[in-house]
VOMI-454993 format. One record per residue (C-alpha): x, y, z. Coordinates in steps of 0.25 Angstrom, whole numbers, plus 5000, padded with zeros to 4 digits. Example, Ala and Ser with C-alpha at 12.3 -4.5 7.8 and 13.67 -1.06 7.14 Angstrom:
<atoms>
504949825031 505549965029 
</atoms>
This chain:
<atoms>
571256835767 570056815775 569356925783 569256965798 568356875804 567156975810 567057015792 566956865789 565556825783 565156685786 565456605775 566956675776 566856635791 566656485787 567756495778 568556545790 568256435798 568556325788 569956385785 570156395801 569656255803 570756195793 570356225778 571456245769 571256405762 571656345750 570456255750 569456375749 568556375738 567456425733 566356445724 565356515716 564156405710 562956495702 562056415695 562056475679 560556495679 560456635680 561456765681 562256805695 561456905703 561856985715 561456875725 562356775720 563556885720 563656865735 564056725732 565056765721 565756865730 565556785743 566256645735 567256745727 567356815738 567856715747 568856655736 569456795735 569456805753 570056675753 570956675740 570156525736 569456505723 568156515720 567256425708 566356475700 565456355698 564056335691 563056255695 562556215682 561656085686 560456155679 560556165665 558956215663 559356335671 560756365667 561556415655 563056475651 562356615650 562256605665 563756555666 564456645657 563556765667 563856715681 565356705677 565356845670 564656885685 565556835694 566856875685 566357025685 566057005701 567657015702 567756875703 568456755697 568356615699 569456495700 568556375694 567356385685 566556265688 565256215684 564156105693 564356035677 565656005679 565455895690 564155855684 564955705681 565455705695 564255735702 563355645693 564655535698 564355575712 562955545711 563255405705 563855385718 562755425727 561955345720 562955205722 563155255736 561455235739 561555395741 560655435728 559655395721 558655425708 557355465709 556055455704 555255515707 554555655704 555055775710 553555795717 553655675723 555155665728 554755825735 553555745744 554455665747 555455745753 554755775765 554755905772 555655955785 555055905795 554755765788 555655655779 555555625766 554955525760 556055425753 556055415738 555555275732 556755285723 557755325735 558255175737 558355145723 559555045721 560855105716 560955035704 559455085700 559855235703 561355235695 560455175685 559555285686 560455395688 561255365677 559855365666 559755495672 561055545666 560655485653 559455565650 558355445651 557555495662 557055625661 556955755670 556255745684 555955585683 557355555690 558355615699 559355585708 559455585722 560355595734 559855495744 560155555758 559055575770 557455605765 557355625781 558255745782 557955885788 558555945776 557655955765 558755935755 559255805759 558155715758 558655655746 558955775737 559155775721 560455755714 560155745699 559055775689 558855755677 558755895667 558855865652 559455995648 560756025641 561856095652 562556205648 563856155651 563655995648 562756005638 561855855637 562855785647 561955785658 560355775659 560355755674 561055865683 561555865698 560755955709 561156075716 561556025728 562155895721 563055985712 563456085723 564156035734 564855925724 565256045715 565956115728 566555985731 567355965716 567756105716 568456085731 567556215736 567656245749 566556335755 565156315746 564456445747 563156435746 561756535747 560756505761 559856415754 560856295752 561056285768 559956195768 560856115756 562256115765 561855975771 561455915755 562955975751 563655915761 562955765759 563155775745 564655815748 564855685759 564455585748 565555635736 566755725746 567955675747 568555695762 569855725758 569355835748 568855995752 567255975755 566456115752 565656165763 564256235759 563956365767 562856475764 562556605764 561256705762 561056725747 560956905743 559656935740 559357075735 558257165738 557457215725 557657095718 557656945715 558756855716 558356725711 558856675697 557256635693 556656755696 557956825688 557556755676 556256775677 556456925678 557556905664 556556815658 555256905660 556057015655 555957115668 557357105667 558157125652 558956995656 559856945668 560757075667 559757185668 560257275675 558957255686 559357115689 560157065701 561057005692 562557025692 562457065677 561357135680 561957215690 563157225681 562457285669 561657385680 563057415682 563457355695 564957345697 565657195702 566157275716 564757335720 564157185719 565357125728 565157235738 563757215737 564157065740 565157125749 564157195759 562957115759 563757015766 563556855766 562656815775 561956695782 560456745778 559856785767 559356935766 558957035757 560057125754 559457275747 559957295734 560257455739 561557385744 561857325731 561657485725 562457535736 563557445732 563557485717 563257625722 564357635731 565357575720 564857655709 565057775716 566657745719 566657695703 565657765693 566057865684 565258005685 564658055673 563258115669 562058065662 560658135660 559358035661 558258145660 558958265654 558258415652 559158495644 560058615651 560458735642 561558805650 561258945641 562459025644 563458905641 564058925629 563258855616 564058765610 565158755621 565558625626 566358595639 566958475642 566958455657 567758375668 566958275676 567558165685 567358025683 567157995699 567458095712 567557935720 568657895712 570057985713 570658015698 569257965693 569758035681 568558135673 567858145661 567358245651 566058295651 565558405639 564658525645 563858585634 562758705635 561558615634 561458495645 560558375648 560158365665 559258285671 557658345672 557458305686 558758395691 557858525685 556658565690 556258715686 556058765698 556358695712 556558685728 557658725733 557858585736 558058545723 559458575719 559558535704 559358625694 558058725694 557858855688 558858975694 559558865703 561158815700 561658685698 562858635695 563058545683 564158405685 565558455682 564958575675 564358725678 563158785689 561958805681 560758895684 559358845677 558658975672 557458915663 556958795656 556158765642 554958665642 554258625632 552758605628 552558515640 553258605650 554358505651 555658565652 556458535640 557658645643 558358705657 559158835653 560258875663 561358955663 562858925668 563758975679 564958965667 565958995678 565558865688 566058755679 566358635688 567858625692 568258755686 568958815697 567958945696 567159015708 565958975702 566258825698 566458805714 565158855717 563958765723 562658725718 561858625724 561558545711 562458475702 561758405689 562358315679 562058355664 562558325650 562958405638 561758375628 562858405615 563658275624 562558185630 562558055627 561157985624 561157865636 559957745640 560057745654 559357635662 558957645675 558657535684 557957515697 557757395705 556957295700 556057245709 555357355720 555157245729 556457215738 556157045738 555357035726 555256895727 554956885743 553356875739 552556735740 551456835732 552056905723 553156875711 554256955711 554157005697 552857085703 553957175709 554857215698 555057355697 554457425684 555357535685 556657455685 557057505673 557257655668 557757675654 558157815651 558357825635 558757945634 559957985645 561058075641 562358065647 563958135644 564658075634 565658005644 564557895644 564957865629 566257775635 565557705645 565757555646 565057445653 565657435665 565757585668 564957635679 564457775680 563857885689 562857955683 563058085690 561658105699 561057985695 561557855697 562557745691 562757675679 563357595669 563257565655 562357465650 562857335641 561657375630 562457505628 563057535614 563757635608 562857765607 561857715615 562457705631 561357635641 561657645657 561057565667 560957635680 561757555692 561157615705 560657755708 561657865716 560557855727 559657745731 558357785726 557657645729 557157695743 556357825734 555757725725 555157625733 553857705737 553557695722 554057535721 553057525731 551957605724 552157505712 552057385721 550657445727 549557395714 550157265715 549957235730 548757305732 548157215719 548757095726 548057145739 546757165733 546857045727 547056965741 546257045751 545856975760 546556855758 547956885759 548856775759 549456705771 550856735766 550456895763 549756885778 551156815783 552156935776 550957025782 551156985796 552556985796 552957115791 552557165807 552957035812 554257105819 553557205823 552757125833 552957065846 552156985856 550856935854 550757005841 551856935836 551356795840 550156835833 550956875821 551856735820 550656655824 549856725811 550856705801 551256545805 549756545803 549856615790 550856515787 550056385786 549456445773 550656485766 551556405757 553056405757 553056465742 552356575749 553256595758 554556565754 554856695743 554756755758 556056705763 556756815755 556056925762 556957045766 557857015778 557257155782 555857115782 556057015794 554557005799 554156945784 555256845785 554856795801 553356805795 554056695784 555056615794 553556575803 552856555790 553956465785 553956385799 552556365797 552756295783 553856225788 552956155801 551956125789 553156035781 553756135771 555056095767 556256165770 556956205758 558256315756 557456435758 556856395769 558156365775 558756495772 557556565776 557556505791 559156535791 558756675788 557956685799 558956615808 560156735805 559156865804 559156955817 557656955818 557556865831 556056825829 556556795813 557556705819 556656625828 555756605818 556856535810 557156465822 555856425825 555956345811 557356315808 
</atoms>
């Protein structure tokens, strides 16, 4: 059943309106398209759950179909993966399809374009067709071969699919308007020719259909109703629905394409390239490090399926792109690790504790409740011995009265077991201590009904029995870049800002014995230090857990230091440009107080960076579309500099398109009439 209308999104409002306006509900269908060139990352989760999401709403199916028209980027690795993600998501498709499967039909389609005077081949090379094109504010320039007679281009076409030509001498295209406003319409590319073997057809092909050729004909076959698609193919709608007016039958369901903002994630990067390069540079141990924002990364870190659709869930869709900070991602995991983990005790940094009047040799087995969220959670066993392993930092030898672990004369209570009082320490040669001797209160055992056992300390540690601790590798992981947009700078590679301390190996942890039956997808709360789960690389005597998420965000604490670590790099790089600072540093510069400023200051400031502007190129300024929907004077410093470059002819592209629609839904009014000064 649908929802109230005020909860709707947009896209479920549009589906609304089409069932209002006469669409039969059991024509509703949707799909799910990845391309197999890289693994599923948290980005495209807000698609699986917004198309599986709407198929479960509306009780309609939903395809999974891969676009598989690149066969130098794809492979069934990256198949067999994106099925593996979307099935451990929760969700199950009705019709596994691939692009491939129509590559006969659409090639069959072409061949009509062609007979119709609608396509043609081409030529020419790929540097000479891009100067013809023109740019936004002027026509292209008609292609020499653009009235070619049919029975040449068939003729061409067809040695195109028999291998004669070879790639980037011949291609095929549509033959529409090389005046249009939209870019993508002046006589886009159907085919090209790649001589490489497909992962699915093998040989049979050597020329493969484009995106946009392949797309809307792929939703047409498959009787899809509402094509789904990211912000940048809104410029890409009007090419979808050409291609659809020259193949759609009238009497047969026509697929509408709608957008919405793509995720993006603070603290990291989303784009498939720059994931490879971090798996092939070996930053990363593979697609699935635990680091990544893969789904299997995020898997293996030990994220459940229901923490990634409620992250989905409360990010929303919307009709912008943003910035979404990853503390909400770890709340989400946080918030259902909590309801869900088991509670047990591990030790990453243990001292040992001799308790000197527990009896030697003495073993007790005590009672510890797998999780006070869940009712009839049920318990387990944990052994208490005379000597015990505690974290160092929870003893210091003397302290304030503000610190209330354990410290020489002072009580604290050990998890599920007795109050203990620290009376001295050994150290060794260094002056390390090595030993913390204590005595016990034998009457204050947790849970046995005695006086003593309900009274209150105000320090509780978690320990282990050193006779029972169990040797464990624990991995602790952070975020992997220290910058929130990494790859937002026109100056700087992303990779400058990975984070060295991503990774914390602790080889020697000891944890109860418990942990000897954990499995895979078992999720753990080690008591006072965060959650985890156990790693795939894990054996049989030798357990390795990956930390999921803190009990606390600590990010907040650390970020003086991420800062400190950035400091050498951007001081040499200021050193190194003193004085000649370039126009796109003097633009971000200007900007940071550009909302800050009002009257003729903030003339003065717009009339500055539009100067700036005339010196800047659009690969300087485009990585800045992605800057933080927070930091809204960069992005109206970018919005003027972008209206500069496209006065001076620059073409309009996909992320320029988004970038102004951006700008058209933010709250920021003098944002907003930027956009509308260009759009």
């Amino acid at each position: 059943m649908a929802k109230d209308s005020e909860s709707l999104n947009f896209i479920e409002q549009i589906v609304e309106q089409d069932l209002a306006a006469g669409l039969p509900k059991e024509q509703l269908r949707f799909r799910f398209p990845p391309e197999p060139n890289g693994y599923l990352h948290i980005g495209h989760a807000a698609s699986i759950c917004l198309n599986f999401g709407l198929g479960e709403r509306y009780n309609a199916p939903v395809n999974l179909r891969f676009d598989d028209t690149n066969p130098t980027k794809e492979e069934q690795e990256y198949v067999d993966a994106i099925k593996h993600d979307i099935e451990w998501l929760g969700f199950q498709w009705a019709t596994e399809c691939y692009s491939s499967d129509y590559f006969q039909q659409l090639y069959d389609w072409a061949i009509e374009l062609i007979k119709s005077g609608k396509a043609y081949v081409d030529k020419q090379s790929a540097e000479a067709m891009a100067e013809q094109k023109g740019t936004p504010t002027s026509p292209g320039v008609e292609s020499p071969h653009r009235n070619q007679s049919v029975e040449e281009n068939l003729d061409l076409f067809q040695r195109m699919k028999a291998g004669e030509f070879e790639p980037g001498t011949h291609i095929l295209r549509a033959k529409i308007d090389m005046a249009s406003p939209n870019m993508l319409m002046r006589d886009p590319l159907l085919y090209r020719i790649v001589k490489k073997a497909h992962h699915r057809t093998g040989n049979d092909w050597c020329i493969y259909p484009m995106y946009d050729w392949t797309h809307g004909q792929s939703d047409y076959l498959e009787s899809i109703s509402h094509s789904i698609c990211t912000l940048e193919f809104k410029s890409h709608r009007e090419l979808y629905d050409w291609f659809l007016d020259q193949i759609a039958d009238p009497d047969r369901l026509r697929p509408k394409q709608r957008e919405f903002a793509r995720r993006n994630l603070s603290y990291t990067v989303m784009s498939k390239r720059k994931l490879l390069e971090l798996v092939q540079s070996k930053t990363v141990s593979g697609w699935d490090d635990p680091r990544m924002p893969t789904i299997s990364g995020l898997r293996r870190r030990g994220y459940t399926p229901e923490s990634i659709r409620k992250f989905s869930e409360v990010s929303g869709i919307t009709k912008r792109d943003s910035v979404t900070d990853v503390s909400l991602l770890e709340f989400c995991i946080r918030e259902d690790l909590n309801k869900n983990a088991t509670r047990v005790m591990g030790v990453l940094d243990p001292v040992k504790l001799i308790i000197t009047n527990y009896p030697e040799g003495k073993v007790e087995m005590l009672t510890a409740e797998n999780n006070p969220e869940i009712e009839n959670s049920g318990t387990h066993e944990v052994p208490f011995s005379r000597e015990l392993y505690i974290e160092k930092e929870d003893f210091k030898e003397s302290a304030g009265n503000k610190f209330f672990r354990l410290s020489i004369g002072k009580e604290v209570r050990l998890k599920n077991a007795y109050i203990i009082k620290a009376e001295s320490v050994v150290k060794d040669n260094a002056g390390n201590i090595i030993e913390i001797h204590c005595t016990c209160d034998l009457d204050s055992r947790s849970g046995s009904g005695t006086e003593s056992s309900e009274r209150k300390v105000k320090g509780t540690l978690h320990w282990v029995s050193i006779q029972h601790a169990v040797k464990a590798e624990i991995r602790e992981y952070d975020r992997l870049f220290f910058d929130e947009a990494p790859d937002s700078y026109s100056d700087r590679n992303f990779m400058e800002f990975v984070n060295p301390e991503s990774l914390k190996i602790v080889e020697t942890a000891f944890v109860e014995p418990f942990l000897q039956e954990a499995k895979l997808d078992d999720k753990f709360q080690f008591q006072r230090l965060g959650y985890f789960t156990l790693d795939k690389e894990a054996q049989a005597g030798q357990l390795i857990f990956n930390k999921t998420v803190g009990l606390k965000d600590s990010w907040a604490k650390q970020q003086p230091q991420a800062e400190q670590q950035k400091q050498p790099a951007a001081q040499q790089n200021q050193s190194q440009h003193q004085g000649q600072r370039s126009a796109i540093n003097e633009i971000q510069k200007i900007s940071k107080k550009y909302t800050n400023l009002s009257g003729d200051k903030l003339e003065t400031a717009r009339t500055n960076i539009a100067k700036l502007a005339e010196e800047v190129a659009y690969e300087e300024l485009e990585p800045l579309f992605n800057t933080a929907a927070k930091k809204v004077g960069t992005r109206i410093g970018v919005m003027i500099a972008l209206g500069v470059l496209l006065k001076k002819g620059q073409e309009r592209n996909a992320a320029i398109e988004a970038f102004i629609e951006a700008g058209l839904q933010d709250s920021n009014e003098l944002l907003v009439e930027e956009a509308k000064g260009i759009e």
